[in-house]
N, C-alpha and C positions, 0 to 999 in steps of 0.2 A: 122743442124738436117735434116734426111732424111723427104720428105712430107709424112705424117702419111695418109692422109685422105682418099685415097683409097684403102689404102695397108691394111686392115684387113680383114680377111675372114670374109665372110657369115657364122657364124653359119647356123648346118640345122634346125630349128624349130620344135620340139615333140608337134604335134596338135594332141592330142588325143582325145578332145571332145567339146561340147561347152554347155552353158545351165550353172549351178550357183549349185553349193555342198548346200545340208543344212545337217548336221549331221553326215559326213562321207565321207572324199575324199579316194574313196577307191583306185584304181589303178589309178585312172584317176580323175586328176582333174577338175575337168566338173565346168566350171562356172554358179555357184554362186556367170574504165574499160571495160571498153568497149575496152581496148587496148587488143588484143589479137593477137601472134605474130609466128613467124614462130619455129616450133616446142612447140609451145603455150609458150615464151618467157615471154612477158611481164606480168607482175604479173597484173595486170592493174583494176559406174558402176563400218573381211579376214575371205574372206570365210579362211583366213589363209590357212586350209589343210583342214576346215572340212564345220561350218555350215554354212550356210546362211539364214535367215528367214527373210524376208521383207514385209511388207503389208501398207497399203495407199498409195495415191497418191506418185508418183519421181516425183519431180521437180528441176531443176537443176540452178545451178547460174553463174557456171565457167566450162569451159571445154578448154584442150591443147591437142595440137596434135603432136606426135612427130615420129620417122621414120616408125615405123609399129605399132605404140601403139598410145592409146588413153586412158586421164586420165579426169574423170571430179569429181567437186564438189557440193552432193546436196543441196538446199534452208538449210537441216537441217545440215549441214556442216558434213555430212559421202562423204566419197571419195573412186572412184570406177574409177577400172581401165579394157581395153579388147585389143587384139590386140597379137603382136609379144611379146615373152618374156625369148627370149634364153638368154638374160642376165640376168634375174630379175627383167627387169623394171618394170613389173606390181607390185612388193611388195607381192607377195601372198606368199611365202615362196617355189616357183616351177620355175621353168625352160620351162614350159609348155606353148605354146601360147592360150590364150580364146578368143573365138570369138563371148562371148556375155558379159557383164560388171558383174565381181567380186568388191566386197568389200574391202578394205583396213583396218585390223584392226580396227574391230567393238569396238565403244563404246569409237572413239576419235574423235574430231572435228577437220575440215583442215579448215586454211583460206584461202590458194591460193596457187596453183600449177604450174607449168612448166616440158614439156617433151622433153629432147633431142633426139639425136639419138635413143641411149639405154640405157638412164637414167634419171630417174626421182627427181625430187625437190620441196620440198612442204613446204609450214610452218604451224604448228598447230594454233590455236586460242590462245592458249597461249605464240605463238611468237618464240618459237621454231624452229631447223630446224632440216628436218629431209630430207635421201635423198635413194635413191637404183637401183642398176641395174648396169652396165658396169661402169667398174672402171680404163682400164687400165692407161688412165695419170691421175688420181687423182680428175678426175671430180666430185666424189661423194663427195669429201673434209673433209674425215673421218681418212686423213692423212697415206692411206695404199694404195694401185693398185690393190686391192681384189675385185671382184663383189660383191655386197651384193642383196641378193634375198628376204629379206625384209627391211623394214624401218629401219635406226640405225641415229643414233642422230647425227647433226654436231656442235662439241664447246658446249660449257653451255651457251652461247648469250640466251636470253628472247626477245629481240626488234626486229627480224627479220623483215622486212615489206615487201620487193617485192622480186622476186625469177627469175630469168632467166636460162633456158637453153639452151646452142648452140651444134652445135653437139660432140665436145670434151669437152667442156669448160662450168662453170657453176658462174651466177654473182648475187650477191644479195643486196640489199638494205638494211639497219636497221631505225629504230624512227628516228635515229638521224640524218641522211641525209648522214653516211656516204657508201662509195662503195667498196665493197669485190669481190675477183674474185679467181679462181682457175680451175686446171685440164688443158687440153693441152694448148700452150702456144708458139709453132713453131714459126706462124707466127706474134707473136705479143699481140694473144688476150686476153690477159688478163689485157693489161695498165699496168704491172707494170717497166715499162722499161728495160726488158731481155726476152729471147726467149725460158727461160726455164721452165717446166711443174711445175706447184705448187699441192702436193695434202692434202693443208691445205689452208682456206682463209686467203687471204694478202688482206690489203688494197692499194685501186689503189689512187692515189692522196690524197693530206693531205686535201683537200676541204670537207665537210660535207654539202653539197646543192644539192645531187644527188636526185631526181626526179620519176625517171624509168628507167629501163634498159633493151635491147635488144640482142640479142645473135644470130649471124649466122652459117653459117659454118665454117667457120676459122676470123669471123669480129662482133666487137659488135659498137652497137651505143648507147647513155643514152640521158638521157635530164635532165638538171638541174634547181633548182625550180627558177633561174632569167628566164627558156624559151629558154634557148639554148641549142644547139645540138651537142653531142661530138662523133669522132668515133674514132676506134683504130686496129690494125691490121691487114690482110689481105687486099690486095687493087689492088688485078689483074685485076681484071674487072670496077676500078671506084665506087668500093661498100661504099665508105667512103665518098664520096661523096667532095674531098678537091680541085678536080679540078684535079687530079694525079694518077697514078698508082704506086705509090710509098708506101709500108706497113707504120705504125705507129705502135711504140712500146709503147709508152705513147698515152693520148687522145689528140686531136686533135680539137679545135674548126671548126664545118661545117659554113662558111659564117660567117652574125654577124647580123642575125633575132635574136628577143628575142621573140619569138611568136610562140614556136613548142607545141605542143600539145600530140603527141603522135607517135611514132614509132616504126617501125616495120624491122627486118633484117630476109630478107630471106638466099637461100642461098649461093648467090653470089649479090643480089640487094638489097635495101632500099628503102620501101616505108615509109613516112611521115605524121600527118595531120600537119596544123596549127590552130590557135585559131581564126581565119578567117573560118575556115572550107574550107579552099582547099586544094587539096591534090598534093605530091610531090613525085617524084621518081626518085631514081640515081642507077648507076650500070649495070649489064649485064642487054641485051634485047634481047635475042636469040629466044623467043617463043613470044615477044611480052609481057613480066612480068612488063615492067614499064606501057604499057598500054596509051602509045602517039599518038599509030597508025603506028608506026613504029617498026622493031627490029633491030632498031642502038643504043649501050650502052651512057649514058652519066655519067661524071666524077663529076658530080656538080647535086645538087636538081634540079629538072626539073618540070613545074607545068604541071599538067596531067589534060586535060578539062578546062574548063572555068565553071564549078558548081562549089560552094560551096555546103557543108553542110553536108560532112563526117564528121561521129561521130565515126564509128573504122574500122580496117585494120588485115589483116593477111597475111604474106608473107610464103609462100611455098619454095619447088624445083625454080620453074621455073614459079610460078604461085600466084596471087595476089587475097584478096579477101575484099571489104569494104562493110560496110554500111553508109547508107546515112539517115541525120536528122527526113526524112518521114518514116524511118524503113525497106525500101527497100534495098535488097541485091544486089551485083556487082561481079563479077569474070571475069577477066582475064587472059592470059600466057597459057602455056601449059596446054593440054586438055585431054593427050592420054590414062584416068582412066578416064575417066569423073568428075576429080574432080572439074571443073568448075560449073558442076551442073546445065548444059544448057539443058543437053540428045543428047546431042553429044559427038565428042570425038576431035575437031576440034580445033587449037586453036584459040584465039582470041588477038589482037593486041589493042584493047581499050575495056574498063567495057563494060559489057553487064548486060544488069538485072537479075537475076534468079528468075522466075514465077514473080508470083505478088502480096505477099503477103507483107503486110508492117508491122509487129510484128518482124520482126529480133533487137536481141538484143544485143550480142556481138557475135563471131566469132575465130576458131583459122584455120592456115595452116597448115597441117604436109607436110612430105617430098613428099606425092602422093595424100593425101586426104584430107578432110576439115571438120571443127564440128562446130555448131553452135547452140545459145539458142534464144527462140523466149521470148516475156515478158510475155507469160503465164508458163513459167518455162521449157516449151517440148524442148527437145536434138533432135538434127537431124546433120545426118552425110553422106558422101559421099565422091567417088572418089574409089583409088584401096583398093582393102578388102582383099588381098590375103592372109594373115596373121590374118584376123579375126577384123582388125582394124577401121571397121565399127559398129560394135558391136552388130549386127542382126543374131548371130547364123549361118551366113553361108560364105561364101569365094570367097562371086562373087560382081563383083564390083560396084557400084551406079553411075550410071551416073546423078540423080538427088538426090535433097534433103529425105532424109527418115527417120521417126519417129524413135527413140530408143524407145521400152518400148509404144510405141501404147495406149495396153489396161493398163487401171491405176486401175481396182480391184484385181489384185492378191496378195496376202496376204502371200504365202508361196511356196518356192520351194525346188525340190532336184534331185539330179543329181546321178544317177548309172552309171556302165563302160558304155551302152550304150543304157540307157533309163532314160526317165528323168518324173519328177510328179508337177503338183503346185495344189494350193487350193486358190481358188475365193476367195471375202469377202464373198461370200454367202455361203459359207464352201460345194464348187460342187466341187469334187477332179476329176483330169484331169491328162490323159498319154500320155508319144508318146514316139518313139523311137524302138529297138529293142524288141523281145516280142516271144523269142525260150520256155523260161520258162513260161511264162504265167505273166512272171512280171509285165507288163500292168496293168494285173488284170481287163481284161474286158471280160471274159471268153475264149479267142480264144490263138491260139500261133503267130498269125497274126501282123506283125510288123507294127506301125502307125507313119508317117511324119507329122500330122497336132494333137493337143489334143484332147482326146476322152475320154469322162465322164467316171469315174468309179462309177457301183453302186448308186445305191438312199439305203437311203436316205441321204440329203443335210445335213450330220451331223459333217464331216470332219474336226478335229481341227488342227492335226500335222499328216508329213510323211518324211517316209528318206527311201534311194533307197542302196541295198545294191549293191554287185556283179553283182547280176542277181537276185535277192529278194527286195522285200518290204514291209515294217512295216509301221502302220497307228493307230495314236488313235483318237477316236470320241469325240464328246464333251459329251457324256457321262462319258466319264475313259474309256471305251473297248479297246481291243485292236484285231486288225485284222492286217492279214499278208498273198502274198501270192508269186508266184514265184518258184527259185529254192528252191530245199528243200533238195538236196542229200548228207546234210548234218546236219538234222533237225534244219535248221535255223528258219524253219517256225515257227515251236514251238506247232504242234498239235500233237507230239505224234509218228508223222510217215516221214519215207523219201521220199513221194509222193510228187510230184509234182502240183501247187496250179494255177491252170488260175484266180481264181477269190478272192477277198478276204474273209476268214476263220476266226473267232473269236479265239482268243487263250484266251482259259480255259475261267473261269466265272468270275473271279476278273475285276469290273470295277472302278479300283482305279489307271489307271497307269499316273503317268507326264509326263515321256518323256522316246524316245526311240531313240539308236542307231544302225546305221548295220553295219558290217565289210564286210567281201571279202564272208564269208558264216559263220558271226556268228551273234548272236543279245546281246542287252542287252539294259536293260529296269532300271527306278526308278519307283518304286509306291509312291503314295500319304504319306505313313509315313515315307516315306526314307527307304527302304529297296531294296538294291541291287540283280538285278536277271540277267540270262544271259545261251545263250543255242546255239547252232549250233556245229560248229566245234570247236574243241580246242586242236589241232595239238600241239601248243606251248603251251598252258595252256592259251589262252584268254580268257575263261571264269572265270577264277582267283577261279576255288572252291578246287584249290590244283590239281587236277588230269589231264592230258592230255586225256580223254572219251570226245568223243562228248556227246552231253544232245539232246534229240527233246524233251523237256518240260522247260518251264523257271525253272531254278533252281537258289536257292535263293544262295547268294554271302556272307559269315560270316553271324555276328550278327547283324553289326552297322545298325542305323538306322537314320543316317545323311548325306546320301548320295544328293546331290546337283544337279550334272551336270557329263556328261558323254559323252563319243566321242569313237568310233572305228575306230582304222586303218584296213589297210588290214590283220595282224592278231597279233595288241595286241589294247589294250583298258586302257585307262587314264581318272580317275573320279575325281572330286573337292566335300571334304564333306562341311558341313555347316559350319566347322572351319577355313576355309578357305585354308585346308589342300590339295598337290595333291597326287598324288596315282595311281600307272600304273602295268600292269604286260599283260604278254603272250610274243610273239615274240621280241627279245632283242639283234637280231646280228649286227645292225648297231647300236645299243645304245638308239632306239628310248622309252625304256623304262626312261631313264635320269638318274640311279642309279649310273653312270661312269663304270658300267660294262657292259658286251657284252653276257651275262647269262641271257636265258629265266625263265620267272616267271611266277608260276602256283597258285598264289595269291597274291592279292596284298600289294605291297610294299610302302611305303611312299615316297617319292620323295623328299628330302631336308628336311631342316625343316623352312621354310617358313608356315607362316601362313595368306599370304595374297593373295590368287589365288584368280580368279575372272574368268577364261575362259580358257579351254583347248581346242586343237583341234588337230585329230588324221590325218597325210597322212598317204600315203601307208605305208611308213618305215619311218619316225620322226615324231617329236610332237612338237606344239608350245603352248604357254600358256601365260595369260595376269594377273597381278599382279593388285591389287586395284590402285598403286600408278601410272597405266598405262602404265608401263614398259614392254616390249615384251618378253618373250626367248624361 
């Protein structure tokens, strides 16, 4: 078989914005163990298309890092991915790279994750697995070569327990102790004694004592619950650690310690702890990755320092990262993104400490960059961010450690093509971003880089960012809106243009509101559907293609629930649990199986169990009670 590993194009990456959707991805998708392992391996930040609403404290538990993406898990077990995403690996249902952390299908819990190259592996709380992103040898194990760009289930299994990514290849553990493996399979790595790609999990060995599992670039390593150390595959550089440079197709006992603890496969090296707490390293040394003081490879575990008392590890590219029992952090290997996290770019040949704080709690490597959780739950990342893979809204790289998510009272955000809004707990609504229309809404056309209050008073309950518009309601019920309007999205009446925010009409009964590209659409308090701006294809669903500048009410029903704009059609969920879509239908995004615009709405299946829709620019996804996605 030809070497796969280089030979795949670079997708080019569509970064069109960053910052987090709440209620409308219009054009642009704008975001809204201690063993932790290379590509965040060892199991050891949806908005889907539309909303996002978050408030309280993030505190985080688990985080992996995989080649230009980053995926973590919070305390409250919602999982949130930022980074590169030309395959899907984020799960958000785009193609789009975000470069501040999106949600992953709201309203499921993750128990542990893993991020490969360009694909991602996760298990639910309910043991599940589920996986997404770059599919071409079967790594996603959904038994097709298809990318998938969000979550899709692997097998019916319920016992999942640990989950490994390597950069082709994907390995996971279940209750029972037994070992699955699947997806590329060249040079070996998948243990099942042939060289051919699987993209369904097989089981590797008839033993049921697996442990933990690790995943490299073409080599994985496990550990079994007697304490010993198995590797397999790949073995150019000594990464297997048998003494040889010879591949294994099956696994391979390393040595015959029964005292491993926990391991790590970067991407040509293998770092180790043991239950002794000292640490070990075998394989390539070219940047100085195993961290002896030397960059000579060795074939065989090699003890790295004379401390004990590492407690976890992350292996990278070319770069190593532990902690140690007192909480203090270590990096070594290649430096050239600063993902060592010293504030240089130099590399290092033996651990060095980073700062001096001793709360680090576990740790992953990706291919350039590094993430880690401290024990008050805070996320902090670094190294190259080119791809957004740091997760701080911008695309320049960290050479030291840096907070994700800083301040912990924002309560609400939302993302337009290129402006964005959030709301305090103290309900003080804030803008930045572009600001030709006056969409800011801080009276000026004046574009702002940093948040700037809108308006007093402090009475801000919800907001969504349209096009170049935005809709706002108070904790009254009012509703204000201000921005483009040349297509009376605004809703006062007229196609002027609005710098500040405008009360629309006198009704202070409204729940909730959404924006499209230049339309709106609103519920009031008794369930009564309204909706006004453009409505080119019929988005406004009141049968006619007229634009409205006044919210105009939508039929009779008065059980309308939940609501979502795309760029120009709109899908609502009533209190029967019923969905319902109409306007723009040439790519199907309305779901009726035809490609025919709808100038009121239509019912959507006959399902009576929606629970959450969400509108992009041109498709729709939607979440069923029984937590099913489509």
């Amino acid at each position: 078989m030809n070497e796969k590993s280089s030979q795949r194009s670079e997708r080019v990456a569509n970064v069109e914005c960053a910052g987090q959707v709440a209620h409308s991805n219009l054009r642009c998708a704008k975001s809204n163990a201690a063993m932790s392992c290379f590509f965040g391996f060892c199991a050891a930040l949806v908005v889907s298309a539309s909303a996002l609403v978050h408030g309280g404290d993030i505190t985080f538990r688990q985080v992996a890092a995989g080649g230009y993406h980053t995926v973590a898990i919070g305390s409250d077990g919602a999982l949130w991915t930022w980074g590169a995403n030309n395959s899907g690996q984020l799960g958000d249902g785009t193609a789009i790279d975000k470069s501040a952390p999106v949600r992953v299908n709201p309203g499921t819990t993750w128990q542990t994750v893993a991020a490969g190259w360009e694909h991602t592996i996760a298990i639910r709380s309910d043991g599940t697995l589920w996986a997404w992103g770059w599919n071409q040898f079967g790594q996603l194990g959904d038994g097709t070569t298809k990318d998938k760009f969000s979550p899709v289930q692997i097998g019916s299994a319920t016992n999942w327990k640990a989950v490994a990514a390597g950069a082709y290849h994907t390995l996971a553990v279940r209750a029972d102790g037994t070992l699955w493996a699947w997806g590329g399979n060249w040079r070996g790595q998948l243990g099942d004694g042939t060289t051919t790609d699987k993209t369904s999990p097989v089981q590797i060995a008839p033993t049921a004592n697996w442990k933990s599992v690790a995943a490299g670039w073409r080599h994985t390593v496990a550990i079994r619950t007697d304490g010993t150390i198995w590797a397999w595959g790949c073995n150019s550089t000594g990464q297997l650690g048998d003494g040889t440079t010879v591949d294994r197709i099956v696994p391979v006992q390393i040595g015959s310690a029964y005292t491993w603890q926990a391991v790590a496969a970067g991407w040509e090296h293998t770092v180790g702890i043991q239950t002794d707490g000292t640490l070990w390293a075998w394989g390539s040394n070219s940047y100085g990755q195993l961290g002896d003081g030397t960059t000579a490879g060795n074939f065989s575990p090699t003890r790295i320092g004379a401390a004990p008392g590492w407690i976890a590890i992350g292996a990278g590219n070319s770069h190593t990262v532990g902690i140690r029992s007192d909480g203090t952090l270590w990096a070594w290997g290649w430096n050239g993104f600063g993902q060592l996290g010293d504030n240089t770019t130099t590399a290092k040949t033996s651990p060095v400490q980073i700062g001096s704080d001793k709360n680090w709690k576990t740790v992953a490597a990706g291919f350039w960059h590094m993430a880690g959780i401290r024990t008050d739950g805070t996320l902090w990342i670094w190294g190259s961010n080119e791809r957004g893979q740091c997760g701080d809204g911008t695309f320049a790289d960290k050479p030291v450690p840096l907070q994700i998510g800083a301040d912990q009272n924002w309560q609400a955000v939302s993302a337009g093509w290129e402006h964005s809004l959030a709301i305090l707990t103290d309900n003080t609504l804030w803008s930045w971003g572009a600001n030709y229309y006056g969409n800011l809404g801080d009276g000026t056309t004046v574009g702002k880089c940093t948040p700037t209050q809108v308006s007093s008073p402090p009475t801000w309950l919800a907001v969504v960012a349209g096009y170049h518009h935005t809709v706002a309601i108070r904790t009254d019920g009012t509703l204000w809106a201000w921005g483009d309007n040349s297509r009376g999205q605004i809703g006062d009446g007229t196609l002027v243009n609005k710098p500040a925010p405008v009360r629309i009409g006198v009704v202070a009964k409204w729940r909730t509101v959404a924006a499209g590209d230049s339309h709106t659409v609103g519920i009031r308090a008794d369930g009564t559907l309204w909706a006004w701006g453009n409505n080119y294809y019929g988005q406004l669903g009141d049968g006619t293609t007229t634009n409205k500048s006044t919210p105009t009410k939508i039929g009779l029903a008065t059980n309308w629930k939940s609501v979502a704009a795309g760029s120009f059609h709109t899908v609502a969920i009533r209190t029967d649990g019923t969905l319902w879509a109409w306007g723009n239908n040439y790519y199907g995004q309305l779901g009726d199986g035809t490609t025919i615009n709808k100038s009121s709405p239509i019912r959507v299946g006959t399902a009576t169990n929606w629970s959450a829709v969400a509108a992009g620019a041109n498709h729709t996804v939607a979440i069923r009670t029984d937590g099913t996605l489509w």
